[in-house]
N, C-alpha and C positions, 0 to 999 in steps of 0.2 A: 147670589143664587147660582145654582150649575156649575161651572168649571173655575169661579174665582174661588173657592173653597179651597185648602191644603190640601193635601193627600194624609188618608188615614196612614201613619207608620204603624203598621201589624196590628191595630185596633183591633180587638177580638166584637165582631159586630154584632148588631141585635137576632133574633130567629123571627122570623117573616110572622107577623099575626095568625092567626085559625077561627079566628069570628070575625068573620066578614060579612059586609053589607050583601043584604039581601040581591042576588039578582034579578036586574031592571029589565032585560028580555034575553029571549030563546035566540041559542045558538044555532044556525043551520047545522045538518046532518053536514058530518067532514071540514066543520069547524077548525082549523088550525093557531094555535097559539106558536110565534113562530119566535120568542124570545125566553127562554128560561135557560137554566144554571141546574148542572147536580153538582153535588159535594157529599165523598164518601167518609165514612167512617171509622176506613181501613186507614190505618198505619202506611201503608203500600204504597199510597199513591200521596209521595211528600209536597208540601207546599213548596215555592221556590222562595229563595230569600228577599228577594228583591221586589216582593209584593206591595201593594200598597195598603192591605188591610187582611185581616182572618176572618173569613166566614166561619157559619157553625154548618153545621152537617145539614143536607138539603139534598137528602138520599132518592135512590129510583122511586122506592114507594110512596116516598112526601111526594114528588112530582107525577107521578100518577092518581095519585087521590085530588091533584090540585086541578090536573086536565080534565077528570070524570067532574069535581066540582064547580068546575066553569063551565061544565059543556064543551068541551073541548076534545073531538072525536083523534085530532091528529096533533101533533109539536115536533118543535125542532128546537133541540140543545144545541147553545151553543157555547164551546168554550171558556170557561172559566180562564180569568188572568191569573189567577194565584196556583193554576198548576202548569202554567207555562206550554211546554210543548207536548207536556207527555198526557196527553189525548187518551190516557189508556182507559179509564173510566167512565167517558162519556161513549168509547166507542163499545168498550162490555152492554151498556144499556140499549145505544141502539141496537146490537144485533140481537138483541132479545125483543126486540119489538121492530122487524123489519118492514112493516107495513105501516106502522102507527106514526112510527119519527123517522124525523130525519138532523143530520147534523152538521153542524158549522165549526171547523177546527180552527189549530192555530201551530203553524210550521213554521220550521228556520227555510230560507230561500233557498239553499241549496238542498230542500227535501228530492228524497229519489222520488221519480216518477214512479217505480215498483210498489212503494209506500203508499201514494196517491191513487193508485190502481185497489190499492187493499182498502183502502177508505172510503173509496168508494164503496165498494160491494155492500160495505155496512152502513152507509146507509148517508154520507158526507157529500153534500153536494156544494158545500164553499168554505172559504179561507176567511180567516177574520186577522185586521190590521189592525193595533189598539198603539193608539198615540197618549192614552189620558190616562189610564194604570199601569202600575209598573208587573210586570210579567206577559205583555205583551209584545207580540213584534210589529215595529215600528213603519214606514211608509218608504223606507230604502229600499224595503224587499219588495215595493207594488208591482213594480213592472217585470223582474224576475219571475214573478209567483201569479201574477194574471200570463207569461208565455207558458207554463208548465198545465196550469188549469184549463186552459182554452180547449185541448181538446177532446176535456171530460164534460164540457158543458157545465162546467161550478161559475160561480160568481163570488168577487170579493166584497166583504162586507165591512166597513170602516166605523172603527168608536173613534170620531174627532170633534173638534169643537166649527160647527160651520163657520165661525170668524177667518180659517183658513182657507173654505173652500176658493174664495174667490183665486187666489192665488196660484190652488191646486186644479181647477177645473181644464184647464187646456191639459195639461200630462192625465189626468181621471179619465178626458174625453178619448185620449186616442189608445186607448188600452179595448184587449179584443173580448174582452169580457163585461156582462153587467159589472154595477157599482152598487148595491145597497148601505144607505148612510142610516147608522145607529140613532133610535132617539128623538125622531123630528129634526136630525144635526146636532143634538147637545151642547145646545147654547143658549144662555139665557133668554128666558121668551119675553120675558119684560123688555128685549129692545124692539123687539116688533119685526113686523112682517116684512116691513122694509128697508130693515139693516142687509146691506152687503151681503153677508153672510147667508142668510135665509134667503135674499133672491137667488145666490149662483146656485143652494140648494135646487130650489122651482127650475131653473135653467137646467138642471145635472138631469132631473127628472122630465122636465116636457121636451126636451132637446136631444138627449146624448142616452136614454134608453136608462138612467139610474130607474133607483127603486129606495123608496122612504120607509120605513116601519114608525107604524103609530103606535109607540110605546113611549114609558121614563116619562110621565107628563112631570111626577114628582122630583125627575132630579133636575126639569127645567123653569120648574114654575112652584108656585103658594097653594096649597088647598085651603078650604074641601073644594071650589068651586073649579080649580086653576083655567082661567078667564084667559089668560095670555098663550097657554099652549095649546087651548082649543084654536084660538085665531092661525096659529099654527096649522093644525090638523085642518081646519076650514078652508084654507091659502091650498095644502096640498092636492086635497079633495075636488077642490075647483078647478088644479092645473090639469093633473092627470090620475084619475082615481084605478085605472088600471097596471099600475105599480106601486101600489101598497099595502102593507100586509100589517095586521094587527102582532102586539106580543108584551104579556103581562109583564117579563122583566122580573118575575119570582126566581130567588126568593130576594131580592131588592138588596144585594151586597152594597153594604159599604156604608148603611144608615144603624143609625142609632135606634134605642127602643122609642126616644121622643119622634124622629124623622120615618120613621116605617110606617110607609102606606100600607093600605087595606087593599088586598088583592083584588079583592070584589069589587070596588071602588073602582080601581082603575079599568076590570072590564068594564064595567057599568059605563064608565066615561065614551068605551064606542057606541054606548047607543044613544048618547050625546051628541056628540059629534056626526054619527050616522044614522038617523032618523028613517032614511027607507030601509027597507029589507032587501031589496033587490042589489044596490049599494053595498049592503052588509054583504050580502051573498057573496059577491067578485073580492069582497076587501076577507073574506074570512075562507074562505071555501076556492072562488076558481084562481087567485091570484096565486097563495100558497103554494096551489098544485100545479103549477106550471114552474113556479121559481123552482120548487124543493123538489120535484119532478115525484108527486106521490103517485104511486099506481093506480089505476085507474079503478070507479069504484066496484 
């Protein structure tokens, strides 16, 4: 499960389901889902070669009807690996909804600051490192790219497998920006709370100021129940529940029509995992708006 898998070579993947499980409760008002994906339709904006898989199209519209359908008042896109650097179609969507999203790119290290200044305005308030798909950029650029961001107030956000953390957390720790780790860490949750991995995660978070996203239970764990990356989410909750942020992870690139979660489902899962409202409130609503810096209501 998780990262021992291949990498899809240019698989053409499944389209995320549209009959999903009924929702199990109410989203608070400025609700933010802070993990989704677009994919245009346009010619324009080419795949890179070096991809690990083909998404099908997973347009502004489809991710607007999916925020209204989850109760989902705010998002923040981030990034796609299979268009590499060129940012140009997740940033058209955010400026058309300045208030609503916000988003998470992906630059070469030697990005101008002039560039970084422009992505801001529209609406980008972090960088993302992807070590596990190909079209991303890799963990050489961390420290380059946390001095250039620092004094925009971004944070970087890491798709890794936590088996590395332990190794990476002294260089993570002294970097001038937050850390958010993709996925619960994106590693299999079947080894438990107490593999290496998953502690230096707890450590990155109660110690040195990271930030978790409780999303991907499906590409860590078995459903329908996934029992191993609740214990996840439980562990993180316990440590520090005020550096974590919910995110569906639609439209779930890179799974099969048999491996495609149910959207609904995986919301549903936070009210699993987070049983008070007040709880939900910080993890949906005030956590969001301080990381992704949403305007005030």
């Amino acid at each position: 499960m998780g990262n021992d898998a291949p990498p899809i070579d240019h698989a053409l993947c499944a389209a995320p389901k549209t009959d999903w499980a009924a929702l199990t409760f109410s989203a608070p008002a400025l609700a933010c889902d802070t993990h989704a994906h677009v994919v245009s339709t346009a010619p324009a904006y080419p795949l890179v070669e070096q991809r690990s898989y083909t998404p099908p199209p997973a347009t502004e519209a489809d991710y607007l009807a999916m925020l209204d359908a989850t109760g989902m008042d705010r998002g923040v896109l981030v990034q796609i690996s299979v268009y590499g650097t060129d940012n140009r179609y997740m940033l058209e969507v955010l400026a058309r909804h300045p208030r609503r999203l916000r988003g998470v790119a992906v630059v070469d290290a030697d990005v101008d600051e002039r560039e970084l200044e422009r992505m801001h305005a529209l609406g980008v308030r972090g960088l993302r490192l992807n070590v596990l798909f190909g079209g991303g950029i890799g963990l050489d650029a961390m420290d380059r790219l946390a001095a250039k961001i620092a004094p925009l107030g971004w944070h970087l956000q890491l798709l890794l497998d936590a088996r590395q953390l332990p190794e990476l957390l002294p260089r993570i720790a002294r970097l001038p920006i937050p850390v958010v780790i993709d996925h619960m860490g994106h590693m299999p949750a079947e080894l438990g709370v107490d593999h290496p991995g998953f502690q230096a995660l707890l450590t990155l978070v109660r110690d040195h100021g990271g930030w978790a996203k409780l999303s991907g239970a499906y590409r860590i764990d078995h459903g329908p129940s996934y029992a191993n990356a609740a214990r996840f989410a439980a562990a993180l909750i316990a440590t520090e529940p005020k550096r974590l942020v919910y995110g569906s992870d639609w439209p779930h690139v890179g799974q099969t029509d048999a491996s495609m979660p149910d959207t609904g489902h995986m919301r549903n899962l936070l009210g699993e995992w987070v049983s008070d409202a007040t709880l939900r409130h910080r993890i949906l609503v005030d956590n969001p708006a301080r990381l992704y810096d949403f305007p005030e209501r």
